[in-house]
N, C-alpha and C positions, 0 to 999 in steps of 0.2 A: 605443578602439573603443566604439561605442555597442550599446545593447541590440540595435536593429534589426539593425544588419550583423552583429554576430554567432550572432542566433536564426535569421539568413535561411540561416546554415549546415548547421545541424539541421535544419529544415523542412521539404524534403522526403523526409527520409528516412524508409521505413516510410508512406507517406500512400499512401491507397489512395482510390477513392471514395465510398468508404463510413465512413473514418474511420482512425487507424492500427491499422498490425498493427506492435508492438514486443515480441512474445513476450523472454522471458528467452532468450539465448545465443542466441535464431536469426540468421536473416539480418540484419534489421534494426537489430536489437543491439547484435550486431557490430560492423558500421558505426561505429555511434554510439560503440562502445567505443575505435574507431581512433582515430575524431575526440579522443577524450578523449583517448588519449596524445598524437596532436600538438598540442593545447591547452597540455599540461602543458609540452611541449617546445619550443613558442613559449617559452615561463617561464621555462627551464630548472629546472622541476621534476621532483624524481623519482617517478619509475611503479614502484609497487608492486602484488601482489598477494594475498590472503592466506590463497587455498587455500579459498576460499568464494565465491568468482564476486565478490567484491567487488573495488573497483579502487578504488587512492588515490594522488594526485599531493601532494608533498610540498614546499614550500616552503625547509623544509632538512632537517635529517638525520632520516628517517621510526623513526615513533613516537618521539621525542624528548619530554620530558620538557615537560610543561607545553603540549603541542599542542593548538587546537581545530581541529575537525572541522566541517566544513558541506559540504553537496550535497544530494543526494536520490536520485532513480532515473532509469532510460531507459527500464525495461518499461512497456508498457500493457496494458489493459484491450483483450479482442476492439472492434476497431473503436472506441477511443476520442479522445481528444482529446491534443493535443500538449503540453498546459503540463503536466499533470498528471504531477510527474516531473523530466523537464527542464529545468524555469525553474527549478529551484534548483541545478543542475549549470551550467549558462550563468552565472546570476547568483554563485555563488561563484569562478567564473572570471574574472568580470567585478570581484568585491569583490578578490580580489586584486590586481589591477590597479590598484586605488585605497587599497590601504594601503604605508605606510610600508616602506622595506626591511628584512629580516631578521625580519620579523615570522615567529612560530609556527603555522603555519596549514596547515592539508591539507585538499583537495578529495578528498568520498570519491561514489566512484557504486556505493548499494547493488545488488545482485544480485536478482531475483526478488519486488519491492517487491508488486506486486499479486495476485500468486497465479495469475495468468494463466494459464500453462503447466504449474505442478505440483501447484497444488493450494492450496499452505501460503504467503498471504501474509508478506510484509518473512520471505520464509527466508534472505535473504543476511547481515539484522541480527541475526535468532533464531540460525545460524550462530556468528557472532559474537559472541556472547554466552552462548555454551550452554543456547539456550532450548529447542532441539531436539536429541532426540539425531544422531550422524552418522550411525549405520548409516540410522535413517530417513530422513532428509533425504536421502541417496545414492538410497534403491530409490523416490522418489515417481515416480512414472512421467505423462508428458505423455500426449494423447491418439493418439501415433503408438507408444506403448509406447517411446521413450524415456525410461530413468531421468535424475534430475537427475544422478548420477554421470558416465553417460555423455558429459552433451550440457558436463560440466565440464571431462570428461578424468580424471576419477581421484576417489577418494574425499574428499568435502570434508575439511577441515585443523579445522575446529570450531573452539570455544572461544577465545579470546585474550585478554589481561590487559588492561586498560582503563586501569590505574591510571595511565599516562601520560598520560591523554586528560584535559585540562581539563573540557571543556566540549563540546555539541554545538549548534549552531543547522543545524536546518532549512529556508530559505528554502522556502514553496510557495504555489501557487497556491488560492484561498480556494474552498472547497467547500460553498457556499450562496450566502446573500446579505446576512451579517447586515454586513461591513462597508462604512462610508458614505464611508471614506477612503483612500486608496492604502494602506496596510499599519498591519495588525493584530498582535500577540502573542498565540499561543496560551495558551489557561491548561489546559487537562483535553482529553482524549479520550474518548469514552464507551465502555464496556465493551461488547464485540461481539463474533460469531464466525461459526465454519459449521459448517454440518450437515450430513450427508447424509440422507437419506431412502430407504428401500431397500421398493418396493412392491413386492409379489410376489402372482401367481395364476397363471392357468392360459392357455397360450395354446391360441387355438382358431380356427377360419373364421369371417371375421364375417358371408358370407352364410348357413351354416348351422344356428349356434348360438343356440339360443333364449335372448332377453334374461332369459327367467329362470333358465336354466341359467349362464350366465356368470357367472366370476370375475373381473373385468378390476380390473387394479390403474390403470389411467388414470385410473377414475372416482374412488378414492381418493384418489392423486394430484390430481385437478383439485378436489374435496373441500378438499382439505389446502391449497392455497393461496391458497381462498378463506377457510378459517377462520383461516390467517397474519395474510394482511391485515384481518379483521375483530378479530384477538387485540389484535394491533399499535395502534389506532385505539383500542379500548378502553384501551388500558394507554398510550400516549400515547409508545408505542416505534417503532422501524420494523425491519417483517419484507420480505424478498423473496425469493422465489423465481423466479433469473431464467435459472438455467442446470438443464436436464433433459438423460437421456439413456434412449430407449425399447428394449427387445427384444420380438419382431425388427426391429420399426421397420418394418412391411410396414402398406401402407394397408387391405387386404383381411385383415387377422392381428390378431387380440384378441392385445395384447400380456402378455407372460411376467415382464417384471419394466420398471418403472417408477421412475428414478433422477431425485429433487430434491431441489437445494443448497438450504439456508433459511441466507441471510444474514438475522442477527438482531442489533439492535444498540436498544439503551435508554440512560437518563441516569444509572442507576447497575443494580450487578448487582441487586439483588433483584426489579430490574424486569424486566430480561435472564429472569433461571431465571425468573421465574415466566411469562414469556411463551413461551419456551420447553418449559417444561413444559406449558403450554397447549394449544399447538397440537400434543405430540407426541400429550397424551390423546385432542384430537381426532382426528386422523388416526386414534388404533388405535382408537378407537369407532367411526368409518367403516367400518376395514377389515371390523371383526364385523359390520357387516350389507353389507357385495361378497362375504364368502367369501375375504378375501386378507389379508397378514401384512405387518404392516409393522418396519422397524426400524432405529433412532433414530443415527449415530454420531458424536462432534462430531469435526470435522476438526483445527480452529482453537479456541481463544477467547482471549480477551486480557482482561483484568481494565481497571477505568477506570485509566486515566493520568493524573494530576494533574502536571504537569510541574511543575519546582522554580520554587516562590511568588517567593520573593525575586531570582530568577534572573529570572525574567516580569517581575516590578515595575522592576529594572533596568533591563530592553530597554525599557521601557515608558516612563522615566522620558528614556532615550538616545535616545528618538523624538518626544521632546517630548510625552508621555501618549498614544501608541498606546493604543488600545482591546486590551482581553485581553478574550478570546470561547472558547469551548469548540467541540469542533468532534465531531460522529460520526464524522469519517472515522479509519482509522489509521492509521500511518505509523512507518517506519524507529524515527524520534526517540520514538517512546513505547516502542519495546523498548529502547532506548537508556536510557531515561531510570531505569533502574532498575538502571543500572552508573554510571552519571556526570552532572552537573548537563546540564541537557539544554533544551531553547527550542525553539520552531519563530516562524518568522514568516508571515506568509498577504500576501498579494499578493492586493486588489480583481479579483472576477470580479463583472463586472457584469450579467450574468445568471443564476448561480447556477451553471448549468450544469456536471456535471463526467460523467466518465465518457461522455463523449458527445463528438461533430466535435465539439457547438456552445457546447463551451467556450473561453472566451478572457479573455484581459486583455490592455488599450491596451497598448502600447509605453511610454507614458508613466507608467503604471503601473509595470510591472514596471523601468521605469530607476527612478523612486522604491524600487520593492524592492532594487534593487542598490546604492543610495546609504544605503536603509538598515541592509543586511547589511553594504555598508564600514564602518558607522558601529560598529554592536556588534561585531564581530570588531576594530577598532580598540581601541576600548575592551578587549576582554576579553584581547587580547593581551598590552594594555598592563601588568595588573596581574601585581605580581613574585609574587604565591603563589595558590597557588587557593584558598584559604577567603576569600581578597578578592574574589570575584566573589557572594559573594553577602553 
């Protein structure tokens, strides 16, 4: 089967006109999660699950000794684009298809990759790795006030032993524009996180209350994410502030407390805190001359990810000298990569575009990704101990 006829599968599901809606566990999901088991069962792979919203199709006897892992995710981003996620789930469906039989290999689709719905990005990998505790990863609550426990069915299962797991490759969709070829090898992720931002004052009438009697935490707020973006730009990092939520939220009502995310993401941490730290001083300088309180919580953060050198120069070397590029974005494979030798590959987007409908990559692209995710899970299966892979 080729790339085209099988991504025409998934496509429209979760599209909206505005872009997808692929929340974690909701409707769209779902769907996509069914699809996977009958993918696997075309295979006759087995479907496993592991008490963490994650779902893994097994090529022979699950977590067996010496297995590598490749996929990616199915949640998006409000209104975003379809590769981002997906094309590595499709394409390791498709790379098993083109290797050898009896090879060692499992399709995994992490859980919660983007943070979408609860808050805590890749929680399905942090999960699984005990990067977060259970009790919290169960009470993160969605914006309908369901917990992630809930919408799983039961308390997530946490932790699980890695030590069978070779290796991981990530096949995904490239999130810029730096490469000039159909497929790249990640080398590093940059250290990033989130924050919340909690502005607080007084609500009041806004036909009655004199602008100099007012505390309106808005204006700090919109304060704050002008001095992000100017922090950011200085320090040669990238800050956004792109999700808020306001109380009462009334157009005629000076509002009471003023809620924004600051995704903050630099080339190494001390660029990170110090930018961070930047923009929280400014805000609470702000707040002392509105008359309002602010305060600072980080939700997220993730340290840089240097993915395994000699693992990257491999794939790199097994693609005929792929380019190895660094990327800001995060991903599954960098909480991964700090239990098990770990890869990602990137697949040519040739507008940069991500997080958005107006991301894309050819067809002919992403078949070049899948011929060359057959090629390195070929390879990596093939060698009889894992200190040979690198």
């Amino acid at each position: 089967m080729s790339f085209a006829e099988l991504w025409a599968e998934i496509a429209p599901i979760g599209l909206t006109d505005k872009g997808y809606l692929r929340y974690a566990l909701g409707e769209a999901e779902l769907v996509l999660r069914d699809w996977f088991r009958n993918q696997a069962f075309r295979r006759d792979m087995t479907v496993t699950e592991d008490g963490n919203g994650n779902l893994f199709a097994w090529c022979g006897e699950p977590w067996a000794d010496g297995v590598v892992l490749t996929g990616s995710h199915f949640d998006s981003v409000p209104y975003g684009g379809g590769y981002d996620g997906p094309l590595g789930i499709v394409s390791a469906f498709l790379a098993v298809d083109r290797l050898p039989p009896g090879r060692n290999v499992a399709v995994v689709a992490f859980c919660e990759e983007e943070g979408g719905r609860f808050g805590v990005p890749c929680l399905g990998s942090r999960l699984l790795t005990g990067a977060i505790p259970v009790d919290r990863a169960a009470a993160l609550c969605d914006r309908d006030g369901i917990t992630f426990g809930q919408a799983l069915g039961g308390r997530p299962t946490g932790e699980r032993a890695l030590n069978k797991v070779r290796a991981v490759v990530e096949l995904h969709i490239e999130q810029g524009r730096a490469l000039e070829v159909p497929v790249g090898v990640a080398g590093a992720i940059w250290p990033h996180g989130r924050w919340r931002l909690d502005f607080r004052g007084s609500a009041d009438h806004a036909g009655t209350t004199r602008m100099a009697d007012r505390r309106d935490p808005m204006l700090t707020y919109a304060y704050t994410v002008l001095a992000a973006n100017k922090e950011a730009r200085l320090s040669g990092a990238h800050a956004t502030m792109g999700r808020v939520s306001v109380e009462p939220n009334a157009t005629n009502a000076i509002p009471s407390l003023v809620t924004g995310w600051l995704d903050a993401r630099a080339a190494d941490e001390s660029t990170l805190d110090a930018l961070v730290a930047a923009v929280t001083k400014r805000a609470e300088d702000r707040a002392g001359r509105d008359g309002t309180e602010v305060s600072v919580t980080a939700e997220s953060v993730t340290a840089e990810v240097a993915f395994d050198s000699p693992l990257a120069l491999r794939l790199s070397a097994i693609l005929d000298g792929a380019p190895i590029l660094p990327t800001g974005a995060g991903h599954d494979a960098g909480v991964l990569s700090a239990h098990v030798p770990t890869a990602m590959l990137f697949v040519r987007n040739p507008t940069g575009v991500s997080h958005s409908p107006a991301e894309h990559a050819t067809d002919a692209d992403c078949e070049a990704g899948v011929d060359a995710l057959a090629a390195v899970l070929e390879e990596l299966t093939r060698a009889p101990a894992a200190e040979e892979l690198t």
